[in-house]
C-alpha positions as CSV (number, residue, x, y, z in Angstrom):
1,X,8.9,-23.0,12.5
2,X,7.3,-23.5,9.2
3,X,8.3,-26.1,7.2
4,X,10.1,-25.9,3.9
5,X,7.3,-27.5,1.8
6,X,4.7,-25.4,3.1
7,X,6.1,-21.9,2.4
8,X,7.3,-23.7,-0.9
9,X,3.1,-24.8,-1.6
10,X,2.7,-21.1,-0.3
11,X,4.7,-19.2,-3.3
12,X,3.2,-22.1,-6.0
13,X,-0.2,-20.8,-5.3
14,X,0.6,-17.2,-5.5
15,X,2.8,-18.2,-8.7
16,X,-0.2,-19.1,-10.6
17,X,-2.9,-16.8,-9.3
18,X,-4.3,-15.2,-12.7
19,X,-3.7,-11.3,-13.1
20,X,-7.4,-10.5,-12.4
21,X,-6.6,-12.7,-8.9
22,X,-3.5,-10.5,-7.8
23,X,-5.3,-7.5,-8.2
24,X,-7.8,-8.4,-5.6
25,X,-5.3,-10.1,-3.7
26,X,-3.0,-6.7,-3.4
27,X,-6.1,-5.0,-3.0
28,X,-6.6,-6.8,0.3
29,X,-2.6,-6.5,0.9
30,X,-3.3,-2.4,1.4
31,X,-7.2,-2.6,2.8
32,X,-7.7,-5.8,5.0
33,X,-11.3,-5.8,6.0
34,X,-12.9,-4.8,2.7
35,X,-15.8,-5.9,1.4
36,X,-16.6,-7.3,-2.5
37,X,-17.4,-3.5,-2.9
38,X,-15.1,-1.7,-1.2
39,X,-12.4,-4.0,-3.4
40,X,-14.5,-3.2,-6.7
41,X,-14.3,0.6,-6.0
42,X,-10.6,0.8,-5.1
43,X,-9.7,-1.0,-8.8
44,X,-12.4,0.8,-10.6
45,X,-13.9,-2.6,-11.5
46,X,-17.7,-3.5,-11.6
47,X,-19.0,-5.9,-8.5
48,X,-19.6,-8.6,-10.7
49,X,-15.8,-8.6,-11.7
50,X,-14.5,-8.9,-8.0
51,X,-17.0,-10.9,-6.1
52,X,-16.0,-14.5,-8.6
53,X,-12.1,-13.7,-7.8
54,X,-12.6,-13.4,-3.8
55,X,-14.4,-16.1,-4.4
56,X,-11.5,-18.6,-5.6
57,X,-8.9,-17.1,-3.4
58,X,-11.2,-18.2,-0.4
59,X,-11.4,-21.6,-2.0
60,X,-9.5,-24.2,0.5
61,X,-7.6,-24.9,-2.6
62,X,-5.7,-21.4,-2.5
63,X,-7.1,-20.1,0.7
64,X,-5.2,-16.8,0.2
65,X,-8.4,-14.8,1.6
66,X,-10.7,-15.4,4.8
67,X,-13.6,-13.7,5.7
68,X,-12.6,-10.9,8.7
69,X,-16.9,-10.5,9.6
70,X,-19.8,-8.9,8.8
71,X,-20.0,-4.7,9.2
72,X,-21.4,-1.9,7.0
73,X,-20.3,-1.1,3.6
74,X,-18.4,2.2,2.9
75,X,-19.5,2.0,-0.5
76,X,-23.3,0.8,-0.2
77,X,-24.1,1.1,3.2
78,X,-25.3,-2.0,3.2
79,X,-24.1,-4.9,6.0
80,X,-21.7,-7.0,3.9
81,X,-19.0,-9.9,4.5
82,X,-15.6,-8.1,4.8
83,X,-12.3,-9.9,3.5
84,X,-8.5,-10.0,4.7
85,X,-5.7,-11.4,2.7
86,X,-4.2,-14.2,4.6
87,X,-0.9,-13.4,6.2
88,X,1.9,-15.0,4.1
89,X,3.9,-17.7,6.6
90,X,7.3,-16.3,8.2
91,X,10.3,-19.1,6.8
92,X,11.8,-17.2,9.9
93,X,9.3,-16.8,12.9
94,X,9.9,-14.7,16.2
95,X,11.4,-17.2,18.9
96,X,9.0,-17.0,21.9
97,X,10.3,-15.0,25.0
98,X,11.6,-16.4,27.7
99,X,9.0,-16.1,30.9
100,X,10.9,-13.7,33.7
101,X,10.4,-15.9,37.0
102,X,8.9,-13.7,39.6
103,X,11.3,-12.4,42.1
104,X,10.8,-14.8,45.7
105,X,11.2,-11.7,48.1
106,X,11.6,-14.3,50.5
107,X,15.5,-14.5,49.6
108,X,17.8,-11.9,50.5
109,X,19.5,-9.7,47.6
110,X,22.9,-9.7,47.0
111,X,24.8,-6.6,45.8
């Protein structure tokens, strides 16, 4: 389970990301693995505009995006580094499964 403090540290950061930094954040929200292009075309924005934003999310200070690999651009062509928003921490995560025990057909069955 996460703890309090960090899902509270989690929402501070997001709190004071600058406009320009939600955009690309949201952007990456609706298209994970897009590149610094791909993110410029979907806001109508110029590259030089997204690629200083994706930039200071990926900081380890915020760390609100990590780089997913590199693959071909939709937009150029050209190989570039694709980006995924980080997934925001569950303050309630899944409880694991309990393992089924295989059935000892050794022992007789009971009806």
């Amino acid at each position: 389970m996460i703890q309090s403090t960090s899902l509270e540290a989690f929402y501070k950061i997001q709190s004071s990301l600058g406009r320009a930094q939600k955009q690309v954040l949201d952007a990456l929200r609706t298209q994970p693995n897009a590149t610094n292009a791909e993110i410029a075309w979907m806001l109508k924005w110029t590259i030089n505009r997204v690629t200083p934003r994706v930039l200071e999310l990926r900081s380890p200070d915020v760390g609100l995006v990590e780089e997913v690999g590199r693959r071909k651009c939709r937009v150029t062509g050209r190989p570039a580094l694709a980006w995924r928003a980080v997934p925001m921490p569950s303050a309630f995560p899944e409880k694991k499964k309990e393992q089924v025990k295989p059935v000892d057909k050794s022992m007789p069955l009971f009806i």
